[in-house]
mmCIF file as Biopython writes it, N, C-alpha, C and O atoms, coordinates in Angstrom:
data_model
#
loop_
_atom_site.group_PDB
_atom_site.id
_atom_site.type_symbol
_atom_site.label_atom_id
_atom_site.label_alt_id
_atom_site.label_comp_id
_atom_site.label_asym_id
_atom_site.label_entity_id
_atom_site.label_seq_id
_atom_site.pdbx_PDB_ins_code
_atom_site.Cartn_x
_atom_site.Cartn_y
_atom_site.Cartn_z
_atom_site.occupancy
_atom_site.B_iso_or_equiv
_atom_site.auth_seq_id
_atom_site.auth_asym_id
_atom_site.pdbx_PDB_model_num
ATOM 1   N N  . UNK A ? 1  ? 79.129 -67.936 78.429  1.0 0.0 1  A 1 
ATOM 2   C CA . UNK A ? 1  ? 79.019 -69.374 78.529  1.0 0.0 1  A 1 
ATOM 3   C C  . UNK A ? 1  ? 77.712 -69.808 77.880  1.0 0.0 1  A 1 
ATOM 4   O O  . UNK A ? 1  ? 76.604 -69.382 78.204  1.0 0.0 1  A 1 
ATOM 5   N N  . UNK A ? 2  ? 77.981 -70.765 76.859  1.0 0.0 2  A 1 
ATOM 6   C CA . UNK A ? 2  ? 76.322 -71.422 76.199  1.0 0.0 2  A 1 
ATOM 7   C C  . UNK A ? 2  ? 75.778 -72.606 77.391  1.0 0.0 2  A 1 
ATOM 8   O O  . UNK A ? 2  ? 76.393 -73.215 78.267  1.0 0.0 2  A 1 
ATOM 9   N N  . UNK A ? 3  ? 74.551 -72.607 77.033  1.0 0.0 3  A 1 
ATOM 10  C CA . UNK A ? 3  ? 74.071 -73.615 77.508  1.0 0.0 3  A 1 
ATOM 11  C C  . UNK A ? 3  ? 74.489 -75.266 77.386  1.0 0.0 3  A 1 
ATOM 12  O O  . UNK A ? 3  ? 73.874 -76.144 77.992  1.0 0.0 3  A 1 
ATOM 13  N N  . UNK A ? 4  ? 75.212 -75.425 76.825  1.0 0.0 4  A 1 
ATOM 14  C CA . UNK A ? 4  ? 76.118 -77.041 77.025  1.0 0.0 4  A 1 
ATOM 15  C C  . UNK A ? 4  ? 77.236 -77.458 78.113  1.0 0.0 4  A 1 
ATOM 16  O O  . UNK A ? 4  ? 77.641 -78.259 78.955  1.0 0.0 4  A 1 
ATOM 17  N N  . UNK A ? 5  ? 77.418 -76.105 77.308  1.0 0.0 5  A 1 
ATOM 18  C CA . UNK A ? 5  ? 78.634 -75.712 78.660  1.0 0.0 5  A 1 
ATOM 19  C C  . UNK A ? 5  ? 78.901 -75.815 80.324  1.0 0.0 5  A 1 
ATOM 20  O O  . UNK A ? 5  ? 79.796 -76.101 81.118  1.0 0.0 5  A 1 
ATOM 21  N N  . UNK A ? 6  ? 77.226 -75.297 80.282  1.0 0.0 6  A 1 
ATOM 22  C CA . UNK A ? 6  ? 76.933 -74.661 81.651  1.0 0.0 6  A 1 
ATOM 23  C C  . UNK A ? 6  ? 76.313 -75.920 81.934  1.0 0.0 6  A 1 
ATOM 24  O O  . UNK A ? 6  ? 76.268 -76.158 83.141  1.0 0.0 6  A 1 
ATOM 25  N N  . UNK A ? 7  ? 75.655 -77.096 80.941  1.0 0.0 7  A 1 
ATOM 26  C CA . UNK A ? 7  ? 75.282 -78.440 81.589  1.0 0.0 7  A 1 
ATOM 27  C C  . UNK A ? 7  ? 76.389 -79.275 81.853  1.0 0.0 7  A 1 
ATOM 28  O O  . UNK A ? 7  ? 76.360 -80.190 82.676  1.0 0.0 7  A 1 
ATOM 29  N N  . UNK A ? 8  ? 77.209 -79.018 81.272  1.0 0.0 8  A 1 
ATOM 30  C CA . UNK A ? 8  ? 78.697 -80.230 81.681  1.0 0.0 8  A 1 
ATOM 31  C C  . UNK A ? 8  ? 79.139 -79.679 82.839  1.0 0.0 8  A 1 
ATOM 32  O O  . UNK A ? 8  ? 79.253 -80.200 83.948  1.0 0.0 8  A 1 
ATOM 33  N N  . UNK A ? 9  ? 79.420 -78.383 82.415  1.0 0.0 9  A 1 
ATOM 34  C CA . UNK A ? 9  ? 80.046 -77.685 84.151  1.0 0.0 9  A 1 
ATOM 35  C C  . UNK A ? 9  ? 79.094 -78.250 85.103  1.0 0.0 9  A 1 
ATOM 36  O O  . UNK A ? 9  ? 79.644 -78.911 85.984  1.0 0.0 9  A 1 
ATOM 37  N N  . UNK A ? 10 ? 78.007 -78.187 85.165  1.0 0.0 10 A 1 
ATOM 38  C CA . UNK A ? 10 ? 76.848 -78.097 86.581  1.0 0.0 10 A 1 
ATOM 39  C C  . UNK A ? 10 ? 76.800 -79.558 86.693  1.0 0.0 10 A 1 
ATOM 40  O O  . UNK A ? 10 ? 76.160 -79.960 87.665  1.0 0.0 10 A 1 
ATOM 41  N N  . UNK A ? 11 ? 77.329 -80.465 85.923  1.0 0.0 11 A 1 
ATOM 42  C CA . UNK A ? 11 ? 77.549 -82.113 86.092  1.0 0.0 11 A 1 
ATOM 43  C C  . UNK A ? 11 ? 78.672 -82.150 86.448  1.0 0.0 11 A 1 
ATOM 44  O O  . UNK A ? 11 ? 78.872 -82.437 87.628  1.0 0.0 11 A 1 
ATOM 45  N N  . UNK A ? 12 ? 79.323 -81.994 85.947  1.0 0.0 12 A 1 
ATOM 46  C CA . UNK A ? 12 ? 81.018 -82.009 86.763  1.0 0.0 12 A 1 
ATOM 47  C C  . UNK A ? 12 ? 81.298 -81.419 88.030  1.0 0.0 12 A 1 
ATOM 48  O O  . UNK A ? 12 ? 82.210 -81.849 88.735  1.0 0.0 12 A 1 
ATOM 49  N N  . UNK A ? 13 ? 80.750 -80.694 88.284  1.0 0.0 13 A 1 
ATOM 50  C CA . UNK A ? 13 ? 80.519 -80.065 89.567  1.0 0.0 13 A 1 
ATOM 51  C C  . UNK A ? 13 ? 79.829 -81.209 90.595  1.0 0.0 13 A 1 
ATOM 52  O O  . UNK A ? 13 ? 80.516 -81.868 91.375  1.0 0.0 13 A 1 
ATOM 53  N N  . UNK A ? 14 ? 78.588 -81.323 90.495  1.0 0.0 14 A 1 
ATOM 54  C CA . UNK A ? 14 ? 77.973 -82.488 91.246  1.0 0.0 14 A 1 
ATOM 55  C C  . UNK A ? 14 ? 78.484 -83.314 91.466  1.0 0.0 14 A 1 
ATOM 56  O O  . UNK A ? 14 ? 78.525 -83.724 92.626  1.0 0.0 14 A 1 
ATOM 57  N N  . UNK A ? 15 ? 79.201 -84.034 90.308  1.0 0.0 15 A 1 
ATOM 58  C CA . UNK A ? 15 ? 79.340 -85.280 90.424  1.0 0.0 15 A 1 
ATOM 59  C C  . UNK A ? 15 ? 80.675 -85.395 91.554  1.0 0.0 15 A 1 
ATOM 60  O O  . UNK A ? 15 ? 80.941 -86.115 92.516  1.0 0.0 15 A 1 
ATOM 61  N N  . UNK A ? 16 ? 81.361 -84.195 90.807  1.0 0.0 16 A 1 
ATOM 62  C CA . UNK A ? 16 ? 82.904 -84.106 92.224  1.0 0.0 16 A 1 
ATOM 63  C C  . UNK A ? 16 ? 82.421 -84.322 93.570  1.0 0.0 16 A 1 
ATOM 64  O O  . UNK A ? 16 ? 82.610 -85.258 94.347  1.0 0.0 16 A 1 
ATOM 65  N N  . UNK A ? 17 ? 81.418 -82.709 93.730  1.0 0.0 17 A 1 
ATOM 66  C CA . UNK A ? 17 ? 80.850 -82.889 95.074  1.0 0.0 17 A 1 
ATOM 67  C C  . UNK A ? 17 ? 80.051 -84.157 95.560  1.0 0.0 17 A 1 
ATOM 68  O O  . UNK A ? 17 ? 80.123 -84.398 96.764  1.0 0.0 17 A 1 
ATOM 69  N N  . UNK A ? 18 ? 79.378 -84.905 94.855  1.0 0.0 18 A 1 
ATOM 70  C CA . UNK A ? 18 ? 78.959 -85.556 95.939  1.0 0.0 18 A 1 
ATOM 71  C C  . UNK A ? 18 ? 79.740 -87.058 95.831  1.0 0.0 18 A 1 
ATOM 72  O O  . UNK A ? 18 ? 79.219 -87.901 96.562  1.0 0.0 18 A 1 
ATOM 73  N N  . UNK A ? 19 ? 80.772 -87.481 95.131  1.0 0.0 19 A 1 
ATOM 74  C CA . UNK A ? 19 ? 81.894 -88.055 94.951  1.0 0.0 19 A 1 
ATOM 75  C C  . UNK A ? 19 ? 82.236 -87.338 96.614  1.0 0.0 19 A 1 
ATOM 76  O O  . UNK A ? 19 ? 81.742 -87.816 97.635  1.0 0.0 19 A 1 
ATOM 77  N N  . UNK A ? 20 ? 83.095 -86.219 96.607  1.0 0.0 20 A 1 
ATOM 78  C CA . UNK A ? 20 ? 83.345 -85.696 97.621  1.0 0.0 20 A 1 
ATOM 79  C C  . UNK A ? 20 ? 82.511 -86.255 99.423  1.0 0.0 20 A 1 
ATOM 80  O O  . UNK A ? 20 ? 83.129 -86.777 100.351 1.0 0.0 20 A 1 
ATOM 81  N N  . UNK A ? 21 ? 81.118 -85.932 99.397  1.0 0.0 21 A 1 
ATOM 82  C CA . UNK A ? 21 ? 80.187 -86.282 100.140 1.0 0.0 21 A 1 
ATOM 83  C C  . UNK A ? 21 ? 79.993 -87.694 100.233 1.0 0.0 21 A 1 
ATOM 84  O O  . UNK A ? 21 ? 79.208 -88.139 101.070 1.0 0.0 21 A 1 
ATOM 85  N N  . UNK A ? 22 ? 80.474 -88.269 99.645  1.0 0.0 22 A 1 
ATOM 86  C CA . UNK A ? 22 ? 80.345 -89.978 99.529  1.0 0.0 22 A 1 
ATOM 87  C C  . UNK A ? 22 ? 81.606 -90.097 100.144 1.0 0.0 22 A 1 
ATOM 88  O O  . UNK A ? 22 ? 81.578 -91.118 100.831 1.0 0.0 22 A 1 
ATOM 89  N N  . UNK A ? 23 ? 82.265 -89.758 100.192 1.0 0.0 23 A 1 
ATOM 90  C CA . UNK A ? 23 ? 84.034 -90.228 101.090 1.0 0.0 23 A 1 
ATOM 91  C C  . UNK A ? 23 ? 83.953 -89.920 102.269 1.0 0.0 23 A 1 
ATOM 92  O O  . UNK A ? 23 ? 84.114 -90.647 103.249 1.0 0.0 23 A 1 
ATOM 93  N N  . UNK A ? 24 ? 83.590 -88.352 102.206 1.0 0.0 24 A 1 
ATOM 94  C CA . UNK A ? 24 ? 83.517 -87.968 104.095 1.0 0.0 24 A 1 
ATOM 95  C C  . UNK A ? 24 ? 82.456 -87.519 104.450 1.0 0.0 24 A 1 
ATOM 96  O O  . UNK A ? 24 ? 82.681 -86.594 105.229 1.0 0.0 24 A 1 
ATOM 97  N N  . UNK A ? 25 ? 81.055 -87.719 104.254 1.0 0.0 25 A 1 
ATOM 98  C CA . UNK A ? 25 ? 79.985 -88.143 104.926 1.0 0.0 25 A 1 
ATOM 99  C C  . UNK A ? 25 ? 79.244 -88.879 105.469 1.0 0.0 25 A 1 
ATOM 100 O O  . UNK A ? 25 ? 78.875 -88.968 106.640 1.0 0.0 25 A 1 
ATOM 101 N N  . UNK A ? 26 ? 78.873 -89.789 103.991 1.0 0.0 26 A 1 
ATOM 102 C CA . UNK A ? 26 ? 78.065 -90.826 104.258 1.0 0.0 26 A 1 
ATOM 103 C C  . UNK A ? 26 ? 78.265 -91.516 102.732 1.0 0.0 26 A 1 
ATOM 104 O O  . UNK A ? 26 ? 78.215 -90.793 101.737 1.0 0.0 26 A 1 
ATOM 105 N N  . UNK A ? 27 ? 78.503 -93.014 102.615 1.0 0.0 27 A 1 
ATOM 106 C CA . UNK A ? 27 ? 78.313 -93.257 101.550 1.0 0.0 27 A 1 
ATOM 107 C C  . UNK A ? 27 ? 76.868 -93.353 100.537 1.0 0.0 27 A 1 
ATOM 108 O O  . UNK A ? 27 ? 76.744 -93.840 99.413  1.0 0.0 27 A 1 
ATOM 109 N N  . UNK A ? 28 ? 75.809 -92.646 101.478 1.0 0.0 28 A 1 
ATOM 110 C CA . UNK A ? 28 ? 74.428 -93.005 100.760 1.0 0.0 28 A 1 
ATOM 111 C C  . UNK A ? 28 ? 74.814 -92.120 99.277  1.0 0.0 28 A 1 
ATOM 112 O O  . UNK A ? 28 ? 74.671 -92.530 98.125  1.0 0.0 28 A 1 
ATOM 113 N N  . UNK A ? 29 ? 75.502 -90.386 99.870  1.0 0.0 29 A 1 
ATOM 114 C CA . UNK A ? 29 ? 75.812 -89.637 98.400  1.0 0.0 29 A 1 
ATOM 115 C C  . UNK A ? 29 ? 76.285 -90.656 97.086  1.0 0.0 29 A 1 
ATOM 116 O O  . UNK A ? 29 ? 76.274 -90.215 95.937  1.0 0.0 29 A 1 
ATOM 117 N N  . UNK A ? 30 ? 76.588 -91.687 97.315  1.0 0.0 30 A 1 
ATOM 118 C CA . UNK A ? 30 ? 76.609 -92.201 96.168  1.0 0.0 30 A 1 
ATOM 119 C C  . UNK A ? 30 ? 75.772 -92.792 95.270  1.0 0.0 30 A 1 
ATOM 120 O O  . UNK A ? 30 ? 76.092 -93.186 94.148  1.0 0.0 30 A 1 
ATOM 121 N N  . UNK A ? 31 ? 74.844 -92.841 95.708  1.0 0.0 31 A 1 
ATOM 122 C CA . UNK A ? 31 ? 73.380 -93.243 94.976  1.0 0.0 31 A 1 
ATOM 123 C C  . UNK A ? 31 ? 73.223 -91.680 94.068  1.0 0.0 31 A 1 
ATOM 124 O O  . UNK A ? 31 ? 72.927 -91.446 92.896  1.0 0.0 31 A 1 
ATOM 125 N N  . UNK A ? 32 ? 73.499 -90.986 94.979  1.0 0.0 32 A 1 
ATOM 126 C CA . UNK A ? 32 ? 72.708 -89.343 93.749  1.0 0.0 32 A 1 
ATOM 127 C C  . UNK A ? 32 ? 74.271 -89.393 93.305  1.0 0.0 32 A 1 
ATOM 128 O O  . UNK A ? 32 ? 74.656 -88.750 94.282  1.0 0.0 32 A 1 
ATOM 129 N N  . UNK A ? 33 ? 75.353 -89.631 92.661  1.0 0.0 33 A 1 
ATOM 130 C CA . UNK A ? 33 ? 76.614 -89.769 91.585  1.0 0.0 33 A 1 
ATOM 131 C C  . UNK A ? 33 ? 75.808 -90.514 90.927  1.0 0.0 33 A 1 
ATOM 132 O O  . UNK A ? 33 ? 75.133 -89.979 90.048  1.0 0.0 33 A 1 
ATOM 133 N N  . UNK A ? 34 ? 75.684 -91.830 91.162  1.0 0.0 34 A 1 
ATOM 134 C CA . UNK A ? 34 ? 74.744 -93.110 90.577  1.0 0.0 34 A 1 
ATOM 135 C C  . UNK A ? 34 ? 73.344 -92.010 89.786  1.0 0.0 34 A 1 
ATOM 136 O O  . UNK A ? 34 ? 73.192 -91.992 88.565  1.0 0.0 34 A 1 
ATOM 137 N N  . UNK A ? 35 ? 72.647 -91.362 90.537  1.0 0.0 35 A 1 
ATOM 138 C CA . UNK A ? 35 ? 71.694 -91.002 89.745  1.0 0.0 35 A 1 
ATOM 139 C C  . UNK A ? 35 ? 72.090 -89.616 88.352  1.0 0.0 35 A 1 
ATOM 140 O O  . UNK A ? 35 ? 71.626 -89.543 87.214  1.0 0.0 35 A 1 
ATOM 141 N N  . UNK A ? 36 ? 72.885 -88.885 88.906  1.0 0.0 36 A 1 
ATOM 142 C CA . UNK A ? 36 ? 73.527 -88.049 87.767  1.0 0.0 36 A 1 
ATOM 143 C C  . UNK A ? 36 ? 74.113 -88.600 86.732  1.0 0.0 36 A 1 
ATOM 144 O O  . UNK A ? 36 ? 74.154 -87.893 85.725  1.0 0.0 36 A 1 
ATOM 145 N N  . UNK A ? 37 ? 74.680 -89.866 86.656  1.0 0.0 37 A 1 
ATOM 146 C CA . UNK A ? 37 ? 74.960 -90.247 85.774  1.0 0.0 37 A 1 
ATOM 147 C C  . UNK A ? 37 ? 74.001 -90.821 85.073  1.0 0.0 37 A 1 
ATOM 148 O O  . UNK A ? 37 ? 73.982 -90.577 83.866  1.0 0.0 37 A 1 
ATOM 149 N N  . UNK A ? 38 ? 73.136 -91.577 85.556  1.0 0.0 38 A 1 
ATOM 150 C CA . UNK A ? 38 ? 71.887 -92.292 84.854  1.0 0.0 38 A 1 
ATOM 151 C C  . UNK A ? 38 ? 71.080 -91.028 84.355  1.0 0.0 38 A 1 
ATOM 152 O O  . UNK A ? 38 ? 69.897 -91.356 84.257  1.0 0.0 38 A 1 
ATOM 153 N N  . UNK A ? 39 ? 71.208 -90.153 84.123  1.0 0.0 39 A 1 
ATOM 154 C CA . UNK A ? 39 ? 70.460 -88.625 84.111  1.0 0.0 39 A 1 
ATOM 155 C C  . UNK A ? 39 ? 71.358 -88.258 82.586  1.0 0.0 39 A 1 
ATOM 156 O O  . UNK A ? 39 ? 70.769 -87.976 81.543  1.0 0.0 39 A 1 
ATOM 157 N N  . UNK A ? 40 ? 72.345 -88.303 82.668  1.0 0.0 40 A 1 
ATOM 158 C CA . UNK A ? 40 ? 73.685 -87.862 82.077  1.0 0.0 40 A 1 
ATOM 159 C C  . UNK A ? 40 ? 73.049 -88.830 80.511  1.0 0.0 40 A 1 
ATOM 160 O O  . UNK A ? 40 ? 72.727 -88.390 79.407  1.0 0.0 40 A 1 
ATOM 161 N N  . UNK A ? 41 ? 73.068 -90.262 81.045  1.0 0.0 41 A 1 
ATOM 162 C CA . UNK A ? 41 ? 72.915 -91.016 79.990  1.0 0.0 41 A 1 
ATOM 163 C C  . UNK A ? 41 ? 71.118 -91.003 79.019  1.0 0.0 41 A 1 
ATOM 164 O O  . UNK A ? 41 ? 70.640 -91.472 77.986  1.0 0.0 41 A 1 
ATOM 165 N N  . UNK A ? 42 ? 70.751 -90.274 80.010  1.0 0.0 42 A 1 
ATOM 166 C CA . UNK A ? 42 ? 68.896 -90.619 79.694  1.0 0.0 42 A 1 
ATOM 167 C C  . UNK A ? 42 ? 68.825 -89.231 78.907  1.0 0.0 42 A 1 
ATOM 168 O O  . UNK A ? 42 ? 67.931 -89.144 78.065  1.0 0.0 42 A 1 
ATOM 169 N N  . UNK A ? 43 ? 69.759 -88.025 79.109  1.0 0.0 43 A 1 
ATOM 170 C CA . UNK A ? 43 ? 70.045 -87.068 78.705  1.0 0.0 43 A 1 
ATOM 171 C C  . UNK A ? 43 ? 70.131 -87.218 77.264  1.0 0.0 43 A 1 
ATOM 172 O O  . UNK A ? 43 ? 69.186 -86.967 76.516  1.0 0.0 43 A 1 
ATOM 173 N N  . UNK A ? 44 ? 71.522 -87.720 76.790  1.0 0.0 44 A 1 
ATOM 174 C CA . UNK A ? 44 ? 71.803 -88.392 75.642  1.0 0.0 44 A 1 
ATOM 175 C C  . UNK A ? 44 ? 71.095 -88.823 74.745  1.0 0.0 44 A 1 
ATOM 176 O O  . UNK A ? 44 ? 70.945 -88.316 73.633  1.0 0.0 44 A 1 
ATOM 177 N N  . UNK A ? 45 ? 70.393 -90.214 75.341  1.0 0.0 45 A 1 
ATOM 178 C CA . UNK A ? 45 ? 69.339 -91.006 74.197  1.0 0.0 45 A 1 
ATOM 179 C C  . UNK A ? 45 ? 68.294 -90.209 74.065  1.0 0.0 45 A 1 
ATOM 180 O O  . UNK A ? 45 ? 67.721 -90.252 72.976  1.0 0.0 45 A 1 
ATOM 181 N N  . UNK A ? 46 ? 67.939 -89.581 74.777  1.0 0.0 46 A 1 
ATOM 182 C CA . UNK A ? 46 ? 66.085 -88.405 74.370  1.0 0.0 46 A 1 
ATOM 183 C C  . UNK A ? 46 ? 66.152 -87.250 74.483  1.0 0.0 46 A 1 
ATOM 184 O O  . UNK A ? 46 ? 65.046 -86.714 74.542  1.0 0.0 46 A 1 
ATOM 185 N N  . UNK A ? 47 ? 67.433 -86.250 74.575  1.0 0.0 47 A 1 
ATOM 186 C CA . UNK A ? 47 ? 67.787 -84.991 74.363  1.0 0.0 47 A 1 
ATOM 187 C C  . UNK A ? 47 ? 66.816 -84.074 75.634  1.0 0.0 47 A 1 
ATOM 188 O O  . UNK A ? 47 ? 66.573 -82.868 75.612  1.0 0.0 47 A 1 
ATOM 189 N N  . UNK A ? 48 ? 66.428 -84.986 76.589  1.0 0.0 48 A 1 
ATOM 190 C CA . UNK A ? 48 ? 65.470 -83.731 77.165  1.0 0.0 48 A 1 
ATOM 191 C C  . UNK A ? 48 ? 66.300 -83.963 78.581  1.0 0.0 48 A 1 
ATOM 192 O O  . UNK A ? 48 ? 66.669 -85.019 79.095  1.0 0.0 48 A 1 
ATOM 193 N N  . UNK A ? 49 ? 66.458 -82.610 79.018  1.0 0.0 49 A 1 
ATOM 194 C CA . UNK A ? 49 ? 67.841 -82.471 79.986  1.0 0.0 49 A 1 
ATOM 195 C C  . UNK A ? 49 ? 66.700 -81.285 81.222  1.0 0.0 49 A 1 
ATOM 196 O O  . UNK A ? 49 ? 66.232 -80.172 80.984  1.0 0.0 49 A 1 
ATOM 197 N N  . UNK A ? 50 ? 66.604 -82.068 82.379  1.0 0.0 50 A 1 
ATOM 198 C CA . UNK A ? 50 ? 66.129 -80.877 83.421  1.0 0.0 50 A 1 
ATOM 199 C C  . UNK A ? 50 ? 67.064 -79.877 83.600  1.0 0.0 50 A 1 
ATOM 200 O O  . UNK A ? 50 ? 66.503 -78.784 83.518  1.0 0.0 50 A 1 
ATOM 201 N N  . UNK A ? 51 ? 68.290 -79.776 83.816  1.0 0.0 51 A 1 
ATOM 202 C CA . UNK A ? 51 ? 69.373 -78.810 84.261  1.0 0.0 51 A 1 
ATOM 203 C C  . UNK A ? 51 ? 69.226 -77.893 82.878  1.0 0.0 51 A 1 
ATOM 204 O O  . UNK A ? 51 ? 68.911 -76.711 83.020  1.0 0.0 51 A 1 
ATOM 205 N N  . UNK A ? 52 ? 69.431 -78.375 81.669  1.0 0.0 52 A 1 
ATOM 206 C CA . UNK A ? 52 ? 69.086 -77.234 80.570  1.0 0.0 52 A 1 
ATOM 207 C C  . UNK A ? 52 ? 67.963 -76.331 80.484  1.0 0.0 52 A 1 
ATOM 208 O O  . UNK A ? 52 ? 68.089 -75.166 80.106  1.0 0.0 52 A 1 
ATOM 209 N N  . UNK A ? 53 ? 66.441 -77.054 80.966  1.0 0.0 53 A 1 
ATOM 210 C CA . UNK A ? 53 ? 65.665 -76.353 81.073  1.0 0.0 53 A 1 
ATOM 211 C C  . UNK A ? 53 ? 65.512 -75.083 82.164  1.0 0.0 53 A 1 
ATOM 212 O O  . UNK A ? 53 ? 64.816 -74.078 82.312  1.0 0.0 53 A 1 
ATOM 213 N N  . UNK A ? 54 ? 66.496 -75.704 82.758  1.0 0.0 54 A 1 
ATOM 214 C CA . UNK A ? 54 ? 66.824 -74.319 84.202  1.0 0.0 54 A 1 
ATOM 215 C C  . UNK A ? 54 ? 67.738 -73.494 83.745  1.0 0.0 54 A 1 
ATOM 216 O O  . UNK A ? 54 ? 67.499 -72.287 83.788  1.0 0.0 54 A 1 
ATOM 217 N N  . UNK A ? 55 ? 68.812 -73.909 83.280  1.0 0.0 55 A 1 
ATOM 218 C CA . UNK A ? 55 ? 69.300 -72.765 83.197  1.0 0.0 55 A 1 
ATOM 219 C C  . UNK A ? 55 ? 69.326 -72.086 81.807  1.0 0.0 55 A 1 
ATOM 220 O O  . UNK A ? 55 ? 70.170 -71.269 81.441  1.0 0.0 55 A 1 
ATOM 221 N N  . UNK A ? 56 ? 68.167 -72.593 81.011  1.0 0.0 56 A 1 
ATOM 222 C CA . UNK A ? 56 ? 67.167 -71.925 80.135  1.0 0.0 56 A 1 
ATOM 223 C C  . UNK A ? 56 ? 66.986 -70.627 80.646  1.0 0.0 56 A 1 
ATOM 224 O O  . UNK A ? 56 ? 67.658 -69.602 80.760  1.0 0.0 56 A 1 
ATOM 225 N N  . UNK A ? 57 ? 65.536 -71.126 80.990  1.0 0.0 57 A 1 
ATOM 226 C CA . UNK A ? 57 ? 65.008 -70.365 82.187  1.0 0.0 57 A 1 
ATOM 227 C C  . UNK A ? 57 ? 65.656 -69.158 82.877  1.0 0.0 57 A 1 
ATOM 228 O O  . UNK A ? 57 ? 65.366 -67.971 83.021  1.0 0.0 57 A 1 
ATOM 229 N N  . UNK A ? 58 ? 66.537 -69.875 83.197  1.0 0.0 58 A 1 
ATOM 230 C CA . UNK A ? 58 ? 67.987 -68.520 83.948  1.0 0.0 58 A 1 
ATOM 231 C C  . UNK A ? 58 ? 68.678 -67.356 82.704  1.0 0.0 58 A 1 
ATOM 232 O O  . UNK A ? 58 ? 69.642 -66.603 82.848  1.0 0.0 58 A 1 
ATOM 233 N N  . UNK A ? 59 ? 67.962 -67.509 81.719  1.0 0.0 59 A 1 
ATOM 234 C CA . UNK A ? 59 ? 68.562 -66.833 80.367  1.0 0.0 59 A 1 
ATOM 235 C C  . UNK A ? 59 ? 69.970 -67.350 79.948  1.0 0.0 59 A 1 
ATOM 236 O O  . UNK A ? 59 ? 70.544 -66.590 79.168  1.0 0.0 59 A 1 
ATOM 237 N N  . UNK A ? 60 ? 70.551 -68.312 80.244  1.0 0.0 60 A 1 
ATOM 238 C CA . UNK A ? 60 ? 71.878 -68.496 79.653  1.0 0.0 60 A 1 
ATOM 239 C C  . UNK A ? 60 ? 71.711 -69.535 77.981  1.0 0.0 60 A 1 
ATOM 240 O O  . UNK A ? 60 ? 71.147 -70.620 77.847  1.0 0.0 60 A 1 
ATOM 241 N N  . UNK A ? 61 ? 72.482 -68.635 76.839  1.0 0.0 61 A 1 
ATOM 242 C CA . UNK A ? 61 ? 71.881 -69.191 75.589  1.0 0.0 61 A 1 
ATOM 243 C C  . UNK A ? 61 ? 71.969 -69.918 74.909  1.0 0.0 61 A 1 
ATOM 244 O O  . UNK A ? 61 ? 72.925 -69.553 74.224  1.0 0.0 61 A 1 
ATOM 245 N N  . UNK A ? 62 ? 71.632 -70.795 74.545  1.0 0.0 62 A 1 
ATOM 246 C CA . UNK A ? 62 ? 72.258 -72.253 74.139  1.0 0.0 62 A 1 
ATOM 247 C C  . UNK A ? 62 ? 73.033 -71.603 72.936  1.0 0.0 62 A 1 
ATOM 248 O O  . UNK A ? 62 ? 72.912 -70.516 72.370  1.0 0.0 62 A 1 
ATOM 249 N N  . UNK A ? 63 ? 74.024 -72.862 72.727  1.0 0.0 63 A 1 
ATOM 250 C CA . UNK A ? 63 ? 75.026 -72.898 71.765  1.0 0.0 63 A 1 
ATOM 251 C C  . UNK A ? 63 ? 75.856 -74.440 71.480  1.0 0.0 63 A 1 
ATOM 252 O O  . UNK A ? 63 ? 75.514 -75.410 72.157  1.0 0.0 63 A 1 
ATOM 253 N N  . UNK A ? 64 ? 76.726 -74.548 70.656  1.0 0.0 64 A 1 
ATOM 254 C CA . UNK A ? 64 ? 77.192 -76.081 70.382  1.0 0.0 64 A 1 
ATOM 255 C C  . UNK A ? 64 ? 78.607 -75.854 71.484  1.0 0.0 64 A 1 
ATOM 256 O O  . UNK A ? 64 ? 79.399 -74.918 71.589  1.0 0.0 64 A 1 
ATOM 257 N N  . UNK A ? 65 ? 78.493 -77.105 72.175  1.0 0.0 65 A 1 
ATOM 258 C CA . UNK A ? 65 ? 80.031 -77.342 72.904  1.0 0.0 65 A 1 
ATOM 259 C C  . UNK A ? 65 ? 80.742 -77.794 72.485  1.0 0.0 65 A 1 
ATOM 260 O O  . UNK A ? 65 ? 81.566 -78.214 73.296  1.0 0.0 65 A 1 
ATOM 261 N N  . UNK A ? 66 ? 81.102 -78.143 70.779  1.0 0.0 66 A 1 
ATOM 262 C CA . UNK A ? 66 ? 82.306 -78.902 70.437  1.0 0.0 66 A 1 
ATOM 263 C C  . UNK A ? 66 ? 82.444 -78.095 69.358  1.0 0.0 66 A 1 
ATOM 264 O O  . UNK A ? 66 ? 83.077 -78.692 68.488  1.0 0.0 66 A 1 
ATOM 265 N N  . UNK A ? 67 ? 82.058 -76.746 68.952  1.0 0.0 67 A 1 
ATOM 266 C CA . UNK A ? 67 ? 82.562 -76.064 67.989  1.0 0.0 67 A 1 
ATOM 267 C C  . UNK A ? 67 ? 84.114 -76.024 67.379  1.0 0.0 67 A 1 
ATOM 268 O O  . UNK A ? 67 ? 84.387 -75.284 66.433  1.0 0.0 67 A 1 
#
């Protein structure tokens, strides 16, 4: 798995779960959906991504996701 990959997965993931956590917990989880996405988009316009730098870090190697 490249590193694009593993940032869409680890967003799609969240966003389910706390989608999920916003139905049968508490609706506050919807502020952090609200913030992953604003993350998602800030991602985009300035290319600098915290979750990439982790799982940098974690050795997984970047590569293009729309090859």
């Amino acid at each position: 798995m490249t590193l694009d990959r593993a940032v869409l997965l680890f967003a799609g993931f969240m966003i389910l779960l706390t989608l999920a956590l916003g139905t049968w917990v508490s609706g506050w989880w919807y502020l952090f959906t609200a913030f992953i996405g604003v993350n998602m988009m800030q991602s985009a316009v300035t290319g600098f991504c915290p979750a990439a730098i982790v799982f940098k870090k974690l050795g997984i190697k970047p590569g293009t996701a729309y090859d």
